[in-house]
C-alpha positions in Angstrom: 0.0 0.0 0.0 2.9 2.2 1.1 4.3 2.5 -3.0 1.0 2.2 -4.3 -0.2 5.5 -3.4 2.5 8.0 -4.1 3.1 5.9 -8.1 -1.7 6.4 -8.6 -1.8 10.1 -7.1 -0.9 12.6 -9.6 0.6 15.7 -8.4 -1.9 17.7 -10.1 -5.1 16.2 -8.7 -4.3 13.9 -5.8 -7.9 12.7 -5.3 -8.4 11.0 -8.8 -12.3 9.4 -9.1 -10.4 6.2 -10.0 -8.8 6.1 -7.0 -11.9 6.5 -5.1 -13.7 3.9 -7.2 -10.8 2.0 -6.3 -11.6 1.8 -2.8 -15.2 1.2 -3.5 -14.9 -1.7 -5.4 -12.5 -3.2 -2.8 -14.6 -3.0 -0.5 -17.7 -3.7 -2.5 -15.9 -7.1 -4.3 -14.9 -8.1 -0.5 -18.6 -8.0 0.6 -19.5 -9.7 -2.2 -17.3 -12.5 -1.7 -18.1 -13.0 1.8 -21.5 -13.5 1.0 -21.2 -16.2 -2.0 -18.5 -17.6 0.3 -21.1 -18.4 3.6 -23.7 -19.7 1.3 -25.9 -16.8 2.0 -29.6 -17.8 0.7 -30.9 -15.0 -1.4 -34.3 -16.2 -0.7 -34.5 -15.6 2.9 -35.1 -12.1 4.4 -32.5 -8.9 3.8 -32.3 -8.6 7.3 -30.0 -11.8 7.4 -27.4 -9.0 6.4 -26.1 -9.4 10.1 -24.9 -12.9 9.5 -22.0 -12.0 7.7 -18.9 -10.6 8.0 -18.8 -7.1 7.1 -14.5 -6.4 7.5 -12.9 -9.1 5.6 -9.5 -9.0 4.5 -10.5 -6.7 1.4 -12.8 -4.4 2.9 -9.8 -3.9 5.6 -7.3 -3.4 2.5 -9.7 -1.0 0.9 -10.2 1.1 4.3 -6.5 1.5 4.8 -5.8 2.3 1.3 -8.8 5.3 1.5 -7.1 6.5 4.8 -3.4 6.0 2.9 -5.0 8.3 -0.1 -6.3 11.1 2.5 -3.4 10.8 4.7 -1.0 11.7 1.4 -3.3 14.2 0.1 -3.4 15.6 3.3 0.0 16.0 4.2 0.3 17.5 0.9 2.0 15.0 -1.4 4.4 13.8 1.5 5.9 17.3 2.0 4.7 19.3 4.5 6.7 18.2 7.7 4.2 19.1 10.4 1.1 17.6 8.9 2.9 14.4 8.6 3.8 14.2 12.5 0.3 14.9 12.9 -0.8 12.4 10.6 1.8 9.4 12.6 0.4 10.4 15.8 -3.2 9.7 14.3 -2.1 6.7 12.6 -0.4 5.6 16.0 -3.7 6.1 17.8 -5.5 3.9 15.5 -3.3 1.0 15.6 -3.4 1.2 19.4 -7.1 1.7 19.3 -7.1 -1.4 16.9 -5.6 -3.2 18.9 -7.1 -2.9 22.3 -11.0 -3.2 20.5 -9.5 -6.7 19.1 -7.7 -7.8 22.3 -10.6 -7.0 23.8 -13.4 -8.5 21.7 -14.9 -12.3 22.9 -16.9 -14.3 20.7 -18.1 -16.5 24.2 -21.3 -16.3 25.0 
């Protein structure tokens, strides 16, 4: 994700509607697949929703490469020294916030 970002943004217009779409088909192609892939039955009511698994591995991919496009337009390409401590320190509190939700979280009844 890391490379990805600075070689798609173009220095003229960072936020590019492809690399939007990008995100939204990653996440939309990882819903997707979670639902063909738990045998979901169509038939039954929409409110089954809650059965499956919302953040799969591509809907977590497509979150951190939307963050990873707003952090670097954000900090201005990569160059604007201040606004990329701040952006650490955020990016530090997430992981730690992460973290402790999943360290935290039981399936046991």
């Amino acid at each position: 994700m890391g490379t990805a970002i600075p070689l798609a943004v173009n220095k003229n217009k960072p936020l590019k509607f492809r690399n939007i779409l990008r995100v939204i088909l990653l996440f939309a192609i990882g819903f997707f697949l979670n639902v063909i892939g738990d045998s979901f039955n169509f038939s039954q009511s929409i409110f089954l929703l809650y059965l499956v698994r919302i953040l799969g591995i591509l809907q977590r991919m497509s979150v951190c490469y939307g963050l990873n496009l707003f952090i670097h337009w954000f900090t201005e390409l990569g160059t604007h020294p201040i606004k990329r401590k701040l952006c650490a320190v955020f990016m530090i509190g997430l992981v730690i916030l992460y973290t402790a939700l999943m360290l935290s979280w039981s399936n046991e009844s």
